[in-house]
C-alpha positions as CSV (number, residue, x, y, z in Angstrom):
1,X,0.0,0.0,0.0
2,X,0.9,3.5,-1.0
3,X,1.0,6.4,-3.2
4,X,4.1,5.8,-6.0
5,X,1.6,7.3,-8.3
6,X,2.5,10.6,-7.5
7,X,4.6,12.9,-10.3
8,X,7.3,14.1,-7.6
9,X,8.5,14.9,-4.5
10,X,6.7,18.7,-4.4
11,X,3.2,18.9,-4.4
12,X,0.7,22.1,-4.0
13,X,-1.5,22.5,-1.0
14,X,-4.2,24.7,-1.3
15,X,-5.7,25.7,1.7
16,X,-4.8,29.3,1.1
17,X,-7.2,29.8,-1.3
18,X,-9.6,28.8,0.6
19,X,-9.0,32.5,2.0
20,X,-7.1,31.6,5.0
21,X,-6.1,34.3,7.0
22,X,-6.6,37.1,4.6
23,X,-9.5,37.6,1.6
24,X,-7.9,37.0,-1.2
25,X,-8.6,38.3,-5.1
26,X,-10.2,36.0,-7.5
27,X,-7.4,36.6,-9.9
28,X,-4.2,36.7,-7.1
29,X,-5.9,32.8,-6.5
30,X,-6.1,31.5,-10.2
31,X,-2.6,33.4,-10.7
32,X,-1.0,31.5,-8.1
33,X,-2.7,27.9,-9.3
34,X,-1.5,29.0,-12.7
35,X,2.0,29.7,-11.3
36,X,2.2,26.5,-10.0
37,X,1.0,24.5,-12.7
38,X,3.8,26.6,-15.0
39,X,6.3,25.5,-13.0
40,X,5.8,21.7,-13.4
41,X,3.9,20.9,-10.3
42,X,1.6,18.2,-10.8
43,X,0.1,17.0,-7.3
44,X,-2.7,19.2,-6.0
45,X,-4.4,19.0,-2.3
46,X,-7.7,20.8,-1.6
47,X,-10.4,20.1,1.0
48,X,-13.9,21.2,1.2
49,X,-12.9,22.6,4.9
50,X,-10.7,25.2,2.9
51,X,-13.3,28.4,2.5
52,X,-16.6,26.2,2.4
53,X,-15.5,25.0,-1.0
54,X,-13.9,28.1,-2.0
55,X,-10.4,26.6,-2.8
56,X,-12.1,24.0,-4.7
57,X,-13.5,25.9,-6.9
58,X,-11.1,28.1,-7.8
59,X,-8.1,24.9,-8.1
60,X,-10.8,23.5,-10.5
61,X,-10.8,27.0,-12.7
62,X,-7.2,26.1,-13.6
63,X,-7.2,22.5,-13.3
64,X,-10.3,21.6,-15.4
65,X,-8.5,23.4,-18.6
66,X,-5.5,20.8,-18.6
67,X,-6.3,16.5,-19.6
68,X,-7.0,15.0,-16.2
69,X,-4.2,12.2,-16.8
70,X,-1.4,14.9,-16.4
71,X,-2.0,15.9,-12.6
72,X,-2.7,14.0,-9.7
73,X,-5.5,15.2,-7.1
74,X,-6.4,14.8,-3.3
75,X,-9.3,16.3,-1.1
76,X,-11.0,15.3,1.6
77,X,-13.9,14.1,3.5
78,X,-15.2,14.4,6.8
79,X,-17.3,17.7,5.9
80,X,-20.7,18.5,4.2
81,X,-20.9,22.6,2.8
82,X,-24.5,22.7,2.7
83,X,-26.4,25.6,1.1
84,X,-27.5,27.2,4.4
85,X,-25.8,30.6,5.5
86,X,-23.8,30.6,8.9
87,X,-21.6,33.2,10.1
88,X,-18.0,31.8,10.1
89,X,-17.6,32.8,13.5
90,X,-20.1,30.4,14.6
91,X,-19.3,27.3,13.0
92,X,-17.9,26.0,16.0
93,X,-15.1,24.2,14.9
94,X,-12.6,24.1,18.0
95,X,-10.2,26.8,18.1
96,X,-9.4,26.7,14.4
97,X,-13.2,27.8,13.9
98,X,-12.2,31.7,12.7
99,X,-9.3,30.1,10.4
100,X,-12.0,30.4,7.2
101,X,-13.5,33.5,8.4
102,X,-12.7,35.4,4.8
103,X,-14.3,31.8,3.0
104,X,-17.5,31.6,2.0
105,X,-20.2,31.6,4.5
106,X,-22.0,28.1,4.1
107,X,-22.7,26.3,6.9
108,X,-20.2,23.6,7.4
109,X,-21.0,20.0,9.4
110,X,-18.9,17.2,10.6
111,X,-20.1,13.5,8.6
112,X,-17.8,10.6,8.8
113,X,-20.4,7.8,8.0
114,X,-20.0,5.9,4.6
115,X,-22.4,7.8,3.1
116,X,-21.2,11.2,4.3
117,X,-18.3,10.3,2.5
118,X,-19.3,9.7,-0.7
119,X,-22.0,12.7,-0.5
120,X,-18.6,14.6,-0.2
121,X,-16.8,13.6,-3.3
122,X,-19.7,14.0,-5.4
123,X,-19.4,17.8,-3.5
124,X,-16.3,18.0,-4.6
125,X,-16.5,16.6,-7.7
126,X,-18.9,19.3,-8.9
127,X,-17.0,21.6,-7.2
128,X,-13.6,21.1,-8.9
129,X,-15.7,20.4,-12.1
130,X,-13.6,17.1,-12.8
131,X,-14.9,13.6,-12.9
132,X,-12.5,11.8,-10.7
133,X,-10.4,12.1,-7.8
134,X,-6.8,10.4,-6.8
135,X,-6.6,10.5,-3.6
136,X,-9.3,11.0,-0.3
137,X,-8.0,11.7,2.8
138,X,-10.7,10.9,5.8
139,X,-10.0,14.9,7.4
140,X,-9.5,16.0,10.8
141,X,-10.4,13.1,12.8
142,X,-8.0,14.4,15.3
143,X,-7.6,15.8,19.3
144,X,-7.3,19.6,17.6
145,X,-10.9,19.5,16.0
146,X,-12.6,16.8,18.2
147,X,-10.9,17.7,21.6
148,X,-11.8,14.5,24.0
149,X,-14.7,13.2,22.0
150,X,-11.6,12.4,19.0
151,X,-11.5,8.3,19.6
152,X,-15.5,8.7,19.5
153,X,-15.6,10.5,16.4
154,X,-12.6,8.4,15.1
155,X,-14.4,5.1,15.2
156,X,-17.3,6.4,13.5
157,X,-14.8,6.8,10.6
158,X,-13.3,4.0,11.3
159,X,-17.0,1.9,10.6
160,X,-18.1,4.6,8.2
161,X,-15.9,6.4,5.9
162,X,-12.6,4.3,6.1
163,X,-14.9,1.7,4.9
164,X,-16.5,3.4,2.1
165,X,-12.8,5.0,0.9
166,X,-11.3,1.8,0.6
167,X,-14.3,-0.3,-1.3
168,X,-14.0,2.8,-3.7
169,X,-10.1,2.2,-3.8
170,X,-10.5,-1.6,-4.4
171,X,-13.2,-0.7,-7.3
172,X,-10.8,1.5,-9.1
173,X,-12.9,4.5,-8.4
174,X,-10.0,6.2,-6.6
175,X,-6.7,5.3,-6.4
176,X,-5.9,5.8,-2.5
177,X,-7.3,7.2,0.6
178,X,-6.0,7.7,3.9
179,X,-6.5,10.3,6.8
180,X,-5.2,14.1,6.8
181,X,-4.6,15.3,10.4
182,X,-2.4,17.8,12.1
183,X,-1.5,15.4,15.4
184,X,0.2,12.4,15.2
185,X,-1.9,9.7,17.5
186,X,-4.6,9.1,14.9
187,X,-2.3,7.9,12.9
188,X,-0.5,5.7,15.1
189,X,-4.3,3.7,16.4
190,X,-5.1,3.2,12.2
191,X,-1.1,2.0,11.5
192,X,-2.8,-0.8,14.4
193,X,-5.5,-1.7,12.9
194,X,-6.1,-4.7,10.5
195,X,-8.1,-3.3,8.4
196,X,-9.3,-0.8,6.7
197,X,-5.7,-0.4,5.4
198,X,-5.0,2.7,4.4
199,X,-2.9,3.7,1.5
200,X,-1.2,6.9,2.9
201,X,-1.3,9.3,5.7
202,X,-1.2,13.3,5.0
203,X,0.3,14.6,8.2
204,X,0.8,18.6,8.6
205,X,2.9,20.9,10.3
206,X,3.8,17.1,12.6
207,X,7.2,16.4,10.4
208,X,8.9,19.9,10.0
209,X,11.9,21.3,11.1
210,X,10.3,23.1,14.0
211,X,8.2,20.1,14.9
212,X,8.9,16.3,14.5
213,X,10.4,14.8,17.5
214,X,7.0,12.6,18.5
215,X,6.5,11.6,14.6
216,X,10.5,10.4,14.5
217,X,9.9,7.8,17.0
218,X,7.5,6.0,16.2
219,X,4.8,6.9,13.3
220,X,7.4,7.3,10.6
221,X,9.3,3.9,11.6
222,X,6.0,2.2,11.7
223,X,5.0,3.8,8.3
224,X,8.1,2.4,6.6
225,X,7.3,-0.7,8.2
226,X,3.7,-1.4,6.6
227,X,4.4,0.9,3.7
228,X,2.4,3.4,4.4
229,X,3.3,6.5,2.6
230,X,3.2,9.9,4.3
231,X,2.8,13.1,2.2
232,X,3.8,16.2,4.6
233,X,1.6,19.1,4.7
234,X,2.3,22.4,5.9
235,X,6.0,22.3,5.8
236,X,6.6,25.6,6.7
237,X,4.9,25.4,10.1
238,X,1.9,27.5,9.2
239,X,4.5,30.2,7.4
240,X,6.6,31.0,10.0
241,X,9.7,29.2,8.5
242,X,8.5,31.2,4.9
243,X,8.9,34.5,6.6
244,X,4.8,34.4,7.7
245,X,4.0,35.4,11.6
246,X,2.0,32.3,12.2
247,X,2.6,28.9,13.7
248,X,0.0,26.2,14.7
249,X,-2.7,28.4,12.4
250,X,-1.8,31.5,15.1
251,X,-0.1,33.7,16.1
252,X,3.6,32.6,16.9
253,X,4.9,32.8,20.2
254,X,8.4,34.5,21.2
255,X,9.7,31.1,21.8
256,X,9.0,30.0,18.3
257,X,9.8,33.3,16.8
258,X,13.4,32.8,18.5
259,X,14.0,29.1,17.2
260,X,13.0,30.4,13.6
261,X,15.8,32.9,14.5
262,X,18.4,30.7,15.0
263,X,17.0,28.0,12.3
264,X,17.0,31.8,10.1
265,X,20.9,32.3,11.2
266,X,22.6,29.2,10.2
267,X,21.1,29.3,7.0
268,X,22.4,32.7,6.6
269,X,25.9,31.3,7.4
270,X,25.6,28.4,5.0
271,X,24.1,30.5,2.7
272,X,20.9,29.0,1.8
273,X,17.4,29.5,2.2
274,X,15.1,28.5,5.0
275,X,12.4,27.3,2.7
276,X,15.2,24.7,1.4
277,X,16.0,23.8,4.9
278,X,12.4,22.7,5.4
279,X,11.7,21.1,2.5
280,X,14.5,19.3,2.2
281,X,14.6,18.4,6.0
282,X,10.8,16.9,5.5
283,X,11.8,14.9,2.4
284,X,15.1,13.4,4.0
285,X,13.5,10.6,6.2
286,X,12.1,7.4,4.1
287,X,8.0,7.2,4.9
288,X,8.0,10.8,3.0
289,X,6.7,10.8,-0.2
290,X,5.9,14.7,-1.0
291,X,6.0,17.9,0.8
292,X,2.6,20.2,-0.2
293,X,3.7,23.8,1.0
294,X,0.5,25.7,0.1
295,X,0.7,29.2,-1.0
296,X,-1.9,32.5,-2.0
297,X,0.9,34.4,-4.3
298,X,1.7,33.2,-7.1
299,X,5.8,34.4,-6.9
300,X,6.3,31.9,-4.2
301,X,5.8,28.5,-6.7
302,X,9.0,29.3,-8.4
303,X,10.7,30.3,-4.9
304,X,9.3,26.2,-3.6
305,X,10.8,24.6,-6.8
306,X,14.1,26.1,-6.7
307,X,14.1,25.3,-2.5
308,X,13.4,21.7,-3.7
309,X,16.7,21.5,-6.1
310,X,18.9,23.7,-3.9
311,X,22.3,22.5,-2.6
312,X,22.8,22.1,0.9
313,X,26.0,21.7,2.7
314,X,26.4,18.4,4.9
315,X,27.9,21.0,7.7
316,X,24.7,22.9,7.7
317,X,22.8,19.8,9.1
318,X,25.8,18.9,11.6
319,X,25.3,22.3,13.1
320,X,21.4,21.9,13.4
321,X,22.3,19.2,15.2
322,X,24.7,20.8,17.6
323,X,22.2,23.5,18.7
324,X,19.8,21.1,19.4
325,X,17.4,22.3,16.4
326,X,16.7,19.1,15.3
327,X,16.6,15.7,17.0
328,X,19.7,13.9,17.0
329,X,18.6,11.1,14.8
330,X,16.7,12.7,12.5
331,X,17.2,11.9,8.7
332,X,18.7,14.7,7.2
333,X,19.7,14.6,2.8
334,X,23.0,13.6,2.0
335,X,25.5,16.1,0.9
C-alpha cells in the first residue's frame, strides 16, 4: 500500500485559497494555481474545509483546462458545505473555527459515515468540475478539531468512511485514501488496525523542522514498516519558517519566533534559504513521499521549486544538530 503514483517529491497545497487568514482576489488565487502549474507541479491537495469549497473551486478553474491524466488530485472528506448561511464565526469548529473567516459563508458540518463520505466527493466533484479524484484523505479526525470526544468520532470513521474510501479504492474508483490530520496519534491507532488499510497518511505541520520529535519515534518507523506513505503538509509550520508570523494556524509565540531565528541564522551562514532547509529536511527521512507547501501568491511556486533542487552543505545539518534544532537522529539529505 501506498501512493508511487504521485509525479514528484513537491506537491501544492491549497488551503490558502480557501482564503485563510486574509481575503484574497479571485485573480491573485487563479494566478497562483496558474503559477504552479507553469512550473511543473503536478500534485494538488484541496479540502472542502478550505473556504466552504472556496479553494475547490477556484483549483478546479485552472485545473479543469489541462487533460486529467497529467495531474494527480487529493481532497478530503469528513465535511458537508450545505447551502445554508452561517456566520463563520459560529461554526464552531474548536479553536481553528475563525481560520476560514474570509471563505465563503455556508454552513459547514462534521459527517464521517459511509455515506457522508461519498455525498462529499460528489461535492467535490462538482466543485472542482472534474470527474475523478486520486486520492481522499478521511479529514480531521483528530484531538485539535474533536478535543476529548476524537477516539469517539474516530471510530465512527473507522466503521463509516474508512470503509466506504477503501471499497471505492479496491473498485478503481479512486486510487488511495488515507487520513489528513495535524497530530500524530490518529495515525498511530489506524497503522494498528487490520483493516481498513489505508494507502497513505497526509500529516501537517507534525514532520517539520520546527516540529517532528514525536512523529521520528514512532509513526514514521511504523509507516516504513507497513508501507504506508506519508505526504507532509504544511512544511513551513503555518509560514513561519516562509517569513509568515503564524505557527500552529496563530499567532507565533516568542519562543517560536526565537528558534525560527536561530534556524534563520545558520542558514544565513551556510548561505541557503530556510524554505530549502524545510523542505529538504521533510523529504530526508524514508516514509515521506511529497512535501505540499500551500501558497496564496503566485511568486512563491517558483521560490518552492528552486528550495526543492537547492544545494545544501552536509555542515549545515551537523550544526542543526549541535544546537539542538533538530533531533539527533533525524534523517537529514545527503550532501
Amino acid at each position: 500500500m501506498s501512493i508511487e503514483f504521485l509525479p514528484s517529491p513537491l506537491g501544492f497545497g491549497s488551503a490558502p485559497l480557501g482564503n485563510m487568514y486574509r481575503a484574497i482576489p479571485e485573480e491573485e488565487a487563479i494566478a497562483t494555481v496558474q503559477a504552479v502549474w507553469d512550473h511543473g507541479i503536478r500534485y494538488f491537495d484541496t479540502a472542502p474545509f478550505y473556504g466552504a469549497g472556496l479553494a475547490e473551486s477556484r483549483l478546479g478553474q485552472v485545473l479543469t483546462a489541462h487533460p486529467r491524466d497529467e495531474f494527480v488530485l487529493s481532497t478530503k472528506v469528513g465535511r458537508l458545505i450545505l447551502d445554508e448561511i452561517e456566520d463563520p464565526a459560529a461554526r464552531g469548529l474548536g479553536e481553528k473555527g475563525g481560520l476560514f473567516e474570509h471563505g465563503r459563508p455556508n454552513k459547514i458540518v462534521y459527517d464521517y459515515s459511509a455515506d457522508g463520505a461519498r455525498r462529499s466527493i460528489e461535492d467535490s466533484l462538482e466543485r472542482l468540475g472534474l470527474d475523478r479524484i486520486d486520492i481522499v484523505w478521511v479529514h480531521d479526525v483528530a484531538p485539535d478539531f474533536h478535543g476529548d470526544e476524537w477516539p469517539a468520532v474516530y471510530d465512527q470513521a473507522r466503521t463509516g468512511a474508512f470503509r466506504a474510501l477503501q471499497q471505492l479504492r479496491d473498485e478503481g474508483v479512486i486510487r488511495g485514501w488515507g487520513l489528513g490530520v495535524n497530530r500524530v496519534e490518529p495515525l498511530e491507532v489506524t497503522l494498528e488496525l487490520d483493516e481498513p488499510r489505508p494507502d497513505a497518511f497526509l500529516l501537517a505541520g507534525r514532520y517539520t523542522l520546527l516540529d517532528h520529535r514525536r512523529a521520528l519515534q514512532r509513526l514514521m518507523p511504523e509507516a516504513v514498516e507497513q508501507n504506508v506513505d506519508i505526504v507532509v503538509g504544511g512544511p513551513y509550520s503555518s509560514g513561519i519558517t516562509a517569513g509568515g508570523d503564524h505557527f500552529e494556524y496563530e499567532e507565533a509565540s516568542r519562543a517560536v519566533v526565537d528558534k525560527v531565528e536561530r534556524i534563520r541564522a545558520l542558514c544565513e551562514q551556510y548561505g541557503i534559504s530556510v524554505k530549502a532547509a524545510a523542505l529538504q529536511f521533510s523529504l530526508a527521512h524514508r516514509a515521506t513521499r511529497a512535501v505540499i507547501p500551500g501558497s496564496s501568491r503566485p511568486s512563491h511556486a517558483a521560490e518552492d521549486v528552486a528550495a526543492i533542487g537547492e544545494k545544501i552543505p552536509v555542515e549545515f545539518w551537523t550544526a542543526l544538530r549541535q544546537e539542538s534544532l533538530i533531533a539527533p537522529d533525524a534523517p537529514v539529505p545527503a550532501s
